[in-house]
C-alpha positions as CSV (number, residue, x, y, z in Angstrom):
1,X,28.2,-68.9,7.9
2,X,27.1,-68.1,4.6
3,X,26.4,-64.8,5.1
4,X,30.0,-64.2,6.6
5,X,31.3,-66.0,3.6
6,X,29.8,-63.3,1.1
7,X,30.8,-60.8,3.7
8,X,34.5,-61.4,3.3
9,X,34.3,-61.8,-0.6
10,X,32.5,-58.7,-0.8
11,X,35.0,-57.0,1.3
12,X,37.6,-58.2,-1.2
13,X,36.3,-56.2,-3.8
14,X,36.7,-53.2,-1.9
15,X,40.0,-53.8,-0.9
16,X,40.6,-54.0,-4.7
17,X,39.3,-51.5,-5.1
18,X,41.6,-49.7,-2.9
19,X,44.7,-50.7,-4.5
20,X,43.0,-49.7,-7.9
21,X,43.0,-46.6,-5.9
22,X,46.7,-45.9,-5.8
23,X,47.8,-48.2,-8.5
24,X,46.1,-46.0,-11.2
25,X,47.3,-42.6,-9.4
26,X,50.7,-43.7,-9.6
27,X,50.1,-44.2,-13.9
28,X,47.8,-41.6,-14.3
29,X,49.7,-38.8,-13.9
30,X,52.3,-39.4,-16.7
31,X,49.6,-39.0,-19.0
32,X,48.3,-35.8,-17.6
33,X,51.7,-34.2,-17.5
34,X,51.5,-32.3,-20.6
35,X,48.7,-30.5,-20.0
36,X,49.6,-29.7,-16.3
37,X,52.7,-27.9,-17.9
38,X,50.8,-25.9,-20.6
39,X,48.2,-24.6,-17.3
40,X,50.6,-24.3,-14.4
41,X,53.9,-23.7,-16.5
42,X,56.2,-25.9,-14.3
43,X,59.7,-25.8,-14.8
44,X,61.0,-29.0,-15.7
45,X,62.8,-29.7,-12.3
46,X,59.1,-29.2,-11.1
47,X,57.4,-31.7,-13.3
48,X,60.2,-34.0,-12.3
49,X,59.4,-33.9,-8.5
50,X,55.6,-33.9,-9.5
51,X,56.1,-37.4,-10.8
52,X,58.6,-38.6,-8.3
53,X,57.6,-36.9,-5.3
54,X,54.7,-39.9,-4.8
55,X,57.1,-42.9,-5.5
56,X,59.9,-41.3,-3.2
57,X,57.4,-41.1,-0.1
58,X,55.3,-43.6,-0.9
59,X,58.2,-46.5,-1.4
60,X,60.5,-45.5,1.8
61,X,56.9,-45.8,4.4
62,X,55.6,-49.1,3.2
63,X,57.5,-51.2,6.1
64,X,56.9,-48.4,8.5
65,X,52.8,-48.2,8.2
66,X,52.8,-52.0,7.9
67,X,54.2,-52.7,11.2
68,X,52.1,-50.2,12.6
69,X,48.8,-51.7,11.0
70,X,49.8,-55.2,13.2
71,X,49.6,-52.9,16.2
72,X,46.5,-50.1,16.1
73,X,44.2,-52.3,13.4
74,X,44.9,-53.2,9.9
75,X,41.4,-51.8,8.5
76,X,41.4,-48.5,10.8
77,X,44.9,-47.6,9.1
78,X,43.7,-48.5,5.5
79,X,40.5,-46.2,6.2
80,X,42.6,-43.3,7.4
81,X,44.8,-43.8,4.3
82,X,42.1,-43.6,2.0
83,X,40.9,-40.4,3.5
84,X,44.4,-38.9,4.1
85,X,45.0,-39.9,0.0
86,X,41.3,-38.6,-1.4
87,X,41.5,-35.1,0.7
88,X,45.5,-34.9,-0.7
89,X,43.5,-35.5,-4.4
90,X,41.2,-32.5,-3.5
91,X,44.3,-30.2,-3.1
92,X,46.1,-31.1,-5.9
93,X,42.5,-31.1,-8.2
94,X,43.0,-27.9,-7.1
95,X,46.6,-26.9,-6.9
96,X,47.1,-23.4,-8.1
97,X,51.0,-23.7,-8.5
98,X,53.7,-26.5,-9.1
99,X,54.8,-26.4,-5.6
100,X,51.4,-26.9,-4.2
101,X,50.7,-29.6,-6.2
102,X,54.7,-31.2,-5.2
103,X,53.0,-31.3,-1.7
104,X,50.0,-32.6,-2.8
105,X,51.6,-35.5,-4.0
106,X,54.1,-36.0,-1.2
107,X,50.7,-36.0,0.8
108,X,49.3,-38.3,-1.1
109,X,52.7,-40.8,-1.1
110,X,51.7,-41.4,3.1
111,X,48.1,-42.0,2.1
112,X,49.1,-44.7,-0.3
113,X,51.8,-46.4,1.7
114,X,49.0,-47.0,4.5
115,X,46.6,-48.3,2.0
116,X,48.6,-51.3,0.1
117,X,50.7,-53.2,2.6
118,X,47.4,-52.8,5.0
119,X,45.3,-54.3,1.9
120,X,47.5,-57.2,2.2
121,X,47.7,-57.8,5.7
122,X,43.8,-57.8,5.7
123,X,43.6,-60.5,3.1
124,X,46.1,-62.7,4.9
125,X,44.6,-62.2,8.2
126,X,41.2,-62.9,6.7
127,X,41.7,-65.8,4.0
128,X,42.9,-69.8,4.4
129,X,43.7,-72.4,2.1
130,X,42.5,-72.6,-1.6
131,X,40.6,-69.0,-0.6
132,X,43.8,-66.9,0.0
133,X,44.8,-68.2,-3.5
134,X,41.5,-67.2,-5.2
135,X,42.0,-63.4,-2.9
136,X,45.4,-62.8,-3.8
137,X,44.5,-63.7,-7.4
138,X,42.0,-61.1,-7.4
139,X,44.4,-58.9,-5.7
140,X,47.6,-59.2,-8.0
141,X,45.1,-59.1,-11.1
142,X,43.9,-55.9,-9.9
143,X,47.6,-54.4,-9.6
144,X,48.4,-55.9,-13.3
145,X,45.0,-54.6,-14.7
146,X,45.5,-51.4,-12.9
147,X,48.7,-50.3,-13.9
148,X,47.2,-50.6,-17.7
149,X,43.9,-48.8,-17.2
150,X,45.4,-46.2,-15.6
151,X,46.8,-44.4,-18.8
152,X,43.8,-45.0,-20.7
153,X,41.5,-43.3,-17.9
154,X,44.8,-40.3,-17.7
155,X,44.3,-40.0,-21.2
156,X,40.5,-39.4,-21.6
157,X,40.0,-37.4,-18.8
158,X,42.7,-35.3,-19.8
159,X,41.4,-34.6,-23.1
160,X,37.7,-34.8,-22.4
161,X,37.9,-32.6,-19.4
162,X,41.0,-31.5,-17.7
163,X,44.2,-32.9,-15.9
164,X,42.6,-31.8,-12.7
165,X,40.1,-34.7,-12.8
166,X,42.7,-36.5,-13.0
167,X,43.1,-35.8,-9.0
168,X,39.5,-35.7,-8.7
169,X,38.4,-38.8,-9.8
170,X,40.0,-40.1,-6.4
171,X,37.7,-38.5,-4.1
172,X,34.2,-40.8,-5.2
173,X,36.1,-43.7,-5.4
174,X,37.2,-42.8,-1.8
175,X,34.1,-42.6,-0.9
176,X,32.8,-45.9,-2.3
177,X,35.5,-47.5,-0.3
178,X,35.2,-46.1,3.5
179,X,31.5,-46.9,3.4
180,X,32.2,-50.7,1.5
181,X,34.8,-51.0,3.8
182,X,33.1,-50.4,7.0
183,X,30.1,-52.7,6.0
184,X,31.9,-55.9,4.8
185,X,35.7,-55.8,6.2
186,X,36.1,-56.7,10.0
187,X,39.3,-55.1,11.8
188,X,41.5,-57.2,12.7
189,X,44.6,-56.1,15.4
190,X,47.8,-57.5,17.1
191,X,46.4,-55.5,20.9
192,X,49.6,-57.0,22.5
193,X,51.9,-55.4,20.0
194,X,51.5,-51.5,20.7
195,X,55.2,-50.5,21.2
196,X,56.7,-48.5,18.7
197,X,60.4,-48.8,17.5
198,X,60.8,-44.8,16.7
199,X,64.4,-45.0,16.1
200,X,63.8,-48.0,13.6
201,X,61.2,-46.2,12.4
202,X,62.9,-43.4,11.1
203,X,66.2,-45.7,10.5
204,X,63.4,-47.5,7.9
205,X,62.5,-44.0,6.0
206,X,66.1,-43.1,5.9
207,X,66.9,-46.1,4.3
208,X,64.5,-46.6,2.0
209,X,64.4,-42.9,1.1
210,X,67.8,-42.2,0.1
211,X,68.0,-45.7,-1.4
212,X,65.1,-45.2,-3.9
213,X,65.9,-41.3,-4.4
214,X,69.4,-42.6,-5.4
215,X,67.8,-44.6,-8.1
216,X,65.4,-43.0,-9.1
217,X,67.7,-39.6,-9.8
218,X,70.9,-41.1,-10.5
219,X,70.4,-40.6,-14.4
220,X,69.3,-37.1,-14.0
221,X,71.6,-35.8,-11.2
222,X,74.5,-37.6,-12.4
223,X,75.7,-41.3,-10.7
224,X,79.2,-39.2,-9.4
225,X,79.7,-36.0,-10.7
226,X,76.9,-33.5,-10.8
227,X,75.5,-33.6,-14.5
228,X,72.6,-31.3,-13.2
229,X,71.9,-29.3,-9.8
230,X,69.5,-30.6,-7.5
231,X,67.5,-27.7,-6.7
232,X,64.8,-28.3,-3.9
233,X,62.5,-24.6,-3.3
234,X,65.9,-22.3,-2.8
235,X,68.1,-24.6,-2.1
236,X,70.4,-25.9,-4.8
237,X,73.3,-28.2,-4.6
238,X,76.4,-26.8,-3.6
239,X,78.9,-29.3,-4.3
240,X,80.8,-31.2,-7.8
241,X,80.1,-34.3,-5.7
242,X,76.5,-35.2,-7.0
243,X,74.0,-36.1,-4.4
244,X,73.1,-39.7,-5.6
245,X,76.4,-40.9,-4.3
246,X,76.0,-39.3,-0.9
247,X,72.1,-40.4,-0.8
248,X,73.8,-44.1,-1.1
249,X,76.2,-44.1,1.7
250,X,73.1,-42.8,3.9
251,X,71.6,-45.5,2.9
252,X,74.1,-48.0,3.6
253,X,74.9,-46.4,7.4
254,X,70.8,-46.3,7.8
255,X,70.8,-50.6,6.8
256,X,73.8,-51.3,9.0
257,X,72.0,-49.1,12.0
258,X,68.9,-50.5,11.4
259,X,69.7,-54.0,11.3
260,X,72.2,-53.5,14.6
261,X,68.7,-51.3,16.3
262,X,66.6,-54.6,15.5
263,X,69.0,-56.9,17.1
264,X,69.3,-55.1,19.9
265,X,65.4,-54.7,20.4
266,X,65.0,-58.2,19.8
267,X,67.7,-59.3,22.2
268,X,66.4,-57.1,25.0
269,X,62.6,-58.5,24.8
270,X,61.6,-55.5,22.6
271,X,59.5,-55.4,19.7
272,X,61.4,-53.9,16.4
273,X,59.7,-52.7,13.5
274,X,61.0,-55.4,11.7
275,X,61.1,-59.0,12.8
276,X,64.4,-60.5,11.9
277,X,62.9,-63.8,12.5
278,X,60.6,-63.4,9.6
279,X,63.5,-64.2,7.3
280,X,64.1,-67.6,9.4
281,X,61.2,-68.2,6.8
282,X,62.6,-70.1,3.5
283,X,59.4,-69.0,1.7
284,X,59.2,-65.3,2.8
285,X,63.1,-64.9,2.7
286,X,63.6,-66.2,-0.4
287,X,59.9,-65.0,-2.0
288,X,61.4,-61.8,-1.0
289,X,64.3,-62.2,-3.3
290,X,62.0,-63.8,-5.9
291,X,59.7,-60.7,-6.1
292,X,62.6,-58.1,-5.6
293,X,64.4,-59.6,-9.1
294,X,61.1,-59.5,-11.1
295,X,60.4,-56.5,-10.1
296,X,63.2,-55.2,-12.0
297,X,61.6,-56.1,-15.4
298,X,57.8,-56.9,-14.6
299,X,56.7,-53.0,-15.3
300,X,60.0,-52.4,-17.6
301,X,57.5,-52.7,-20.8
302,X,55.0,-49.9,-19.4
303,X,58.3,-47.5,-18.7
304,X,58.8,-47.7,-22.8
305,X,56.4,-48.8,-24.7
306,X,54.2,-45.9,-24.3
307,X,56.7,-43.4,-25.6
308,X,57.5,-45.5,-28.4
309,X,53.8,-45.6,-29.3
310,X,53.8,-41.9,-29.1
311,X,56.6,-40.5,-30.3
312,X,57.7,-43.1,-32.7
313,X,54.0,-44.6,-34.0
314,X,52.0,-41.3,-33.4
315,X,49.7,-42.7,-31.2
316,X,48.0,-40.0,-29.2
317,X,48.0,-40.7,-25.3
318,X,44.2,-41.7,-25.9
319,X,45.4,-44.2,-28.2
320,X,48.4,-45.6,-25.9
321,X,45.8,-45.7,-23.3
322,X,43.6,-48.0,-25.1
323,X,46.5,-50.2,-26.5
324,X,47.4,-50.8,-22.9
325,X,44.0,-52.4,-22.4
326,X,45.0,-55.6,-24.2
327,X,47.7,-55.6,-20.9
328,X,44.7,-54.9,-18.0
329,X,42.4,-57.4,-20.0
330,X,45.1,-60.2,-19.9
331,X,45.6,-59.6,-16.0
332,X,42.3,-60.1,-15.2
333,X,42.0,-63.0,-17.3
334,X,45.2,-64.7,-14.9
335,X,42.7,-63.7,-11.9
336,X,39.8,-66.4,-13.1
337,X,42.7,-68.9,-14.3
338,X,44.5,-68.9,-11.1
339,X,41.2,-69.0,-9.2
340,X,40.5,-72.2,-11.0
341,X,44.5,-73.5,-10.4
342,X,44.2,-72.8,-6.6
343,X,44.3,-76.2,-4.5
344,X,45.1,-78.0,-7.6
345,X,48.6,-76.5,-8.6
346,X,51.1,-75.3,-6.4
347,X,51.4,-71.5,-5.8
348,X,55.0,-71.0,-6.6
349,X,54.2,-73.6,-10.4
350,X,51.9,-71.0,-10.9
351,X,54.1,-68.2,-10.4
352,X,56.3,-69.8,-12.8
353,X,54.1,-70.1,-15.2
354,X,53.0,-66.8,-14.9
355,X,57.0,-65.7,-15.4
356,X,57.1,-67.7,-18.5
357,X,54.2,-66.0,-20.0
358,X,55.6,-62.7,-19.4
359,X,59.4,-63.6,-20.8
360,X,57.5,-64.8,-24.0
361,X,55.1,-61.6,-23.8
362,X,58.0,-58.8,-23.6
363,X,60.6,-60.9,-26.3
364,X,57.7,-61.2,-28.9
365,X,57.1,-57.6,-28.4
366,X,60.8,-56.8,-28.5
367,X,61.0,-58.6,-31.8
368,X,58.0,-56.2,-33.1
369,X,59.3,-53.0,-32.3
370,X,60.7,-51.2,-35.4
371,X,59.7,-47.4,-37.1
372,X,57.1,-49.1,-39.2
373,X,55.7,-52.0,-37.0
374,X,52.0,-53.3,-37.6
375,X,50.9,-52.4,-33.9
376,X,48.1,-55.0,-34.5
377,X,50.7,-57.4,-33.1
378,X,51.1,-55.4,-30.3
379,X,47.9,-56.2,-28.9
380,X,48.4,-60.3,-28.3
381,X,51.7,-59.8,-27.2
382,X,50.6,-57.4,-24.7
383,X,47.9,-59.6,-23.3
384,X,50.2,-62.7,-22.7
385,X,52.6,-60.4,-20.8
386,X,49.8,-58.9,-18.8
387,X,48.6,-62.5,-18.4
388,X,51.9,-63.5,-16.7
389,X,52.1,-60.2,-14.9
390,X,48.5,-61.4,-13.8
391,X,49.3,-64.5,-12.0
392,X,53.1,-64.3,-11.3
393,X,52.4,-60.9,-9.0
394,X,49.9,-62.5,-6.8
395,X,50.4,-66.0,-6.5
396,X,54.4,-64.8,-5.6
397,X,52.7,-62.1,-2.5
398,X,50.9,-65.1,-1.6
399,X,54.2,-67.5,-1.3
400,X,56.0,-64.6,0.4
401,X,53.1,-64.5,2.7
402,X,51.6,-68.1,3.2
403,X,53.6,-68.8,6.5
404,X,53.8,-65.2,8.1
405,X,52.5,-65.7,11.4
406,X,48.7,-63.5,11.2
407,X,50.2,-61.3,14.1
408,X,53.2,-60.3,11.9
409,X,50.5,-60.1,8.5
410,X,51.3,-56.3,8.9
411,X,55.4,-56.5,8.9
412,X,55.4,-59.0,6.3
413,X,52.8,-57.0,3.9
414,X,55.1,-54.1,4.4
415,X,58.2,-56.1,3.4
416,X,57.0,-57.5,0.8
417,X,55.9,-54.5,-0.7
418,X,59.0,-52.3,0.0
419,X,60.8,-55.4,-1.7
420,X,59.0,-54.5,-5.1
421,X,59.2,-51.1,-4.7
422,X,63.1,-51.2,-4.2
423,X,62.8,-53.5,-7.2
424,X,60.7,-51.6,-9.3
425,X,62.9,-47.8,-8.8
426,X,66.2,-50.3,-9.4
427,X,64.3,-51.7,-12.6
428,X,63.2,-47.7,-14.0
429,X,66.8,-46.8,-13.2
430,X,68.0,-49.8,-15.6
431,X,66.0,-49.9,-17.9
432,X,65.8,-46.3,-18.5
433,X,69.5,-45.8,-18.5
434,X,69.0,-49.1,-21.5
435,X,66.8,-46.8,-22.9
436,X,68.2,-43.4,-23.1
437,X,71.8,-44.8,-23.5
438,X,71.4,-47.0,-26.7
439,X,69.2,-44.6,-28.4
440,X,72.3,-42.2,-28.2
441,X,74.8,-44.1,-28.9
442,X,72.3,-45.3,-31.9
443,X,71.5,-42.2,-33.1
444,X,75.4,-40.7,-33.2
445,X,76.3,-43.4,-35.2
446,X,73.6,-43.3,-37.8
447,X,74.1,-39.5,-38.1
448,X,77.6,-40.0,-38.1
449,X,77.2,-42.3,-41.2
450,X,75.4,-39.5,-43.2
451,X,78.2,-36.9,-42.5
452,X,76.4,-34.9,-40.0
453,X,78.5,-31.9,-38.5
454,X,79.6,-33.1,-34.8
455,X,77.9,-30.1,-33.5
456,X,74.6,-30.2,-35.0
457,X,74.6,-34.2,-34.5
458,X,75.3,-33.4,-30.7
459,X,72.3,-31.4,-30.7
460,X,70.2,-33.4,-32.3
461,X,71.1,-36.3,-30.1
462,X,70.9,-34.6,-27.2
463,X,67.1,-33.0,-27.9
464,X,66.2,-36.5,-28.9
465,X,67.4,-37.9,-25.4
466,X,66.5,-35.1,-23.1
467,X,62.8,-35.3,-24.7
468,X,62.4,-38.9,-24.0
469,X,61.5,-38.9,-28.1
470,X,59.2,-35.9,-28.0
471,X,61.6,-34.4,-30.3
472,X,61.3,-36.6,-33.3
473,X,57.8,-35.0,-34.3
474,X,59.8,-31.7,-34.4
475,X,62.4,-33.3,-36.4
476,X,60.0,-34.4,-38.5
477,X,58.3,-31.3,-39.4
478,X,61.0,-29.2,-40.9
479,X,62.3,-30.5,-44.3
480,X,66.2,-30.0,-43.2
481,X,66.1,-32.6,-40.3
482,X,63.6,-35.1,-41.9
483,X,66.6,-37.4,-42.6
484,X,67.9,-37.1,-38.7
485,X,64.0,-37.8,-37.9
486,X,63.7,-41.0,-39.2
487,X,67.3,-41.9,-37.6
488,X,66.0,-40.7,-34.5
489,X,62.7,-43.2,-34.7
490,X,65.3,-45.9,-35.4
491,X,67.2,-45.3,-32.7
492,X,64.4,-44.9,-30.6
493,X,63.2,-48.3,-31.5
494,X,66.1,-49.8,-31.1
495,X,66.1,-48.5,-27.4
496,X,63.0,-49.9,-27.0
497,X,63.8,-53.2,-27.9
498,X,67.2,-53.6,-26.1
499,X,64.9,-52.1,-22.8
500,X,62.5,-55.0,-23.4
501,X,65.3,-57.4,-24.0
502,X,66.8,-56.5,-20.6
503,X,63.6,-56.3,-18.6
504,X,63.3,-60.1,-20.3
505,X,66.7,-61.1,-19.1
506,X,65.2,-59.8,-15.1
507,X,62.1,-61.8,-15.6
508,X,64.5,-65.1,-16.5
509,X,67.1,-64.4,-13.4
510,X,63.3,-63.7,-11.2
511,X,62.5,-67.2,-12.8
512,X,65.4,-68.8,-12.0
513,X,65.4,-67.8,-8.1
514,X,62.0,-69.5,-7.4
515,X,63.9,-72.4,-7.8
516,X,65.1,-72.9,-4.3
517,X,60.7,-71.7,-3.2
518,X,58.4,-74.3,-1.8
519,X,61.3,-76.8,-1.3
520,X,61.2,-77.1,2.6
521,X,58.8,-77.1,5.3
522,X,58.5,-73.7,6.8
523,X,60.3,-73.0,10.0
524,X,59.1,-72.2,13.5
525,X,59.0,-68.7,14.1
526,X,59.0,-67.4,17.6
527,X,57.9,-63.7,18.0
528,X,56.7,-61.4,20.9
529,X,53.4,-62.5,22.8
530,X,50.8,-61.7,20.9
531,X,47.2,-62.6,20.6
532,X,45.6,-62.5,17.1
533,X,42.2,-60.9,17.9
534,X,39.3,-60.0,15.2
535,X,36.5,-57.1,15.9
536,X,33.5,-56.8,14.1
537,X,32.9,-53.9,12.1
């Protein structure tokens, strides 16, 4: 008994590990950026799809790999993610052109929706009681700690070596997983579950496709009209209508389909790729809506913060990387805490908690940000909000999960992930349009005050805006636009703040809708024969 105890606890780690895996990807690559321009020399729409081509794939497959990990075994799907993702890194390591390493990407997107929502599953299938508290601890502190560390590692492999190990870097830590994996973590299938629902299956990747597209692109392609053409190889948008628009009403015939498709399978003694009666569930219906709102501000301060640090404070992405830490640091600390709260304090006080933490985290570092801010500051600010981030995003997964049925562990992984995904691509589309817009507006009003020619002022604002604040340095360097430089890193800052302010505001509304969580006793939920079965490794 003991043995198997250690077994699962060691198999934890390398499920961590696994979601360290494509947690850090994900943040890695903004650092390495730059230097993937200077060698490749992308064009800009290319360095756009670079960063975006992940999220987009990654983000609409979630719910369709989870439902498919209930059916054909939860660790064989992870394992082929984590080869299909480290073989992806190889190729884009090695990527000789932008568009080679666009695919490489989209490659990898499939290998990390496998990996998460089957991580989850796993640990839900595999944990009870005051355990699955301690797991999903580890697990959510691991996401918070992740998404910190994942700059700092960009940033000195980048400049130690090259971007390109950036990719690399994947392919041991692949390897460290399939063979932990295989050793400590049993599989764990659904064998009376094998239909597929193909047409809700691609229903699901419409959907979720066009929906996070839409978001993600509506600031660069325009919300209506076309404010630049979506070009895609030789194609290019032919149309004044932008595409965001049409990407939406695809996306709202693709829910209204779906949801009809799921009915119907349900009604006819089908399985769907979705079970509808999941959301009979008061804890995973309305953890869903929980986690969906907090997405929209629980990453809002990583979005900004580094290119205030750089382009505002000078920090070097080295530097940005290692203030982050104070972020990854306080996250892990929430994993021992919550460890220690599990059994003792409900799940949903301590996602609460957690949610307070972060409010007070991103408003004190909103009340920092300025041109000439001690960054000292920064740092315990920064580790209360990674702190809450810490214990709100894993004690909320396991809420959302703690009365999903084990033979639906799988559907309800995938949910809940594609929940925070949604969340997170509505949050970057907010808070960056926060961002972007109220620097502008800012910036033309400061220049305005110093009598600057409407022309020049236009320019100015619109290199500041288009650079994300790369700009300012230049602005900075030549004598005549000195003055418009340091109007720029106030207007800047003032972005900043009024992003962290509204990603605060998100947190409180998040707050405020676990309100109606752990009120009732969950529901019966009847779903398709199954038996729950559990192979050794």
């Amino acid at each position: 008994m003991a043995d198997m105890s250690r077994r699962r606890w060691a198999g934890l780690v390398f499920i961590s590990i696994a979601v360290s895996l494509i947690i850090v990807d994900s943040t890695i690559v903004n650092v390495a950026v730059p230097s993937i321009v200077d060698e490749l020399g992308i064009t800009s729409t290319e360095v756009q799809w670079v960063q975006e081509a992940y999220t987009l794939v990654f983000a609409s497959l979630l719910l369709l790999f989870g439902s498919l990990a209930d059916r054909f075994g939860r660790r064989r799907l992870m394992l082929m993610g984590v080869v299909l993702f480290a073989l992806s890194s190889v190729f884009a390591a090695l990527a000789p052109d932008g568009q080679s390493l666009i695919l490489s990407r989209l490659v990898q997107g499939v290998g990390g929706a496998m990996i998460l929502p089957t991580t989850l599953s796993l640990i839900n299938a595999t944990f009870r009681g005051r355990e699955r508290g301690i797991a999903f601890a580890v697990w959510g502190s691991t996401i918070g700690g992740m998404a910190a560390l994942g700059p700092l590692l960009g940033g000195w492999l980048t400049e130690a070596f090259s971007w390109r190990w950036a990719f690399g870097i994947n392919v041991p830590l692949g390897i460290i997983i399939l063979i932990g994996v295989l050793l400590t973590v049993p599989e764990s299938r659904e064998p009376g579950r094998r239909s597929i629902d193909f047409v809700g299956a691609v229903l699901s990747v419409l959907l979720f496709g066009t929906l996070v597209f839409g978001l993600i692109e509506g600031r660069t392609y325009g919300w209506w009209g076309v404010d630049e053409v979506f070009t895609l190889g030789s194609f290019s948008w032919p149309w004044d209508l932008s595409p965001v628009p049409v990407a939406f009403a695809i996306t709202l015939v693709s829910l209204v389909l779906f949801l009809a498709w799921s009915v119907y399978r349900t009604r006819s003694g089908k399985s769907a790729l979705l079970e509808l009666s999941l959301f009979r569930i008061p804890s995973f219906r309305g953890g869903n809506i929980a986690a969906l709102v907090v997405s929209l501000g629980e990453f809002g301060v990583i979005l900004s913060l580094p290119l205030w640090l750089q382009f505002v404070l000078g920090f070097n992405a080295l530097q940005v990387g290692l203030m982050l830490v104070a972020l990854a640091v306080g996250s892990f600390f929430a994993s021992g805490f919550a460890g220690a709260m599990s059994g003792k304090v409900r799940p949903v006080t301590v996602v609460r908690m957690g949610l307070v933490a972060e409010i007070i985290g991103i408003l004190w570092i909103a009340l920092i940000v300025s041109p000439d801010a001690a960054w000292g500051w920064l740092v315990p600010a920064l580790f209360l909000y990674g702190f809450g981030v810490g214990l709100a995003t894993a004690q909320l997964t396991g809420v959302i999960l703690q009365d999903v049925p084990v033979e639906l562990s799988g559907q309800g992984s995938g949910t809940q992930s594609t929940s925070r995904q949604v969340g997170s691509a509505l949050g970057v589309a907010i808070l960056g349009t926060v961002l972007f817009t109220s620097t502008g507006a800012a910036l033309t009003a400061s220049l305005d005050d110093a009598g600057v020619p409407a022309q020049q002022r236009d320019q100015i604002v619109a290199a500041v805006v288009d650079s994300a604040g790369g700009a300012i340095a230049g602005l900075a360097e030549n004598p005549e636009t000195a003055d418009a430089a340091d109007a720029a890193a106030t207007a800047f800052s003032d972005g900043t703040r009024y992003a962290a302010f509204t990603a605060a505001a998100f947190l409180a509304v998040g707050l405020v809708t676990t309100v109606s969580l752990g009120r009732r006793p969950p529901e019966e939920v009847s779903v398709a024969p199954a038996e729950a079965s559990s192979e050794p490794s």
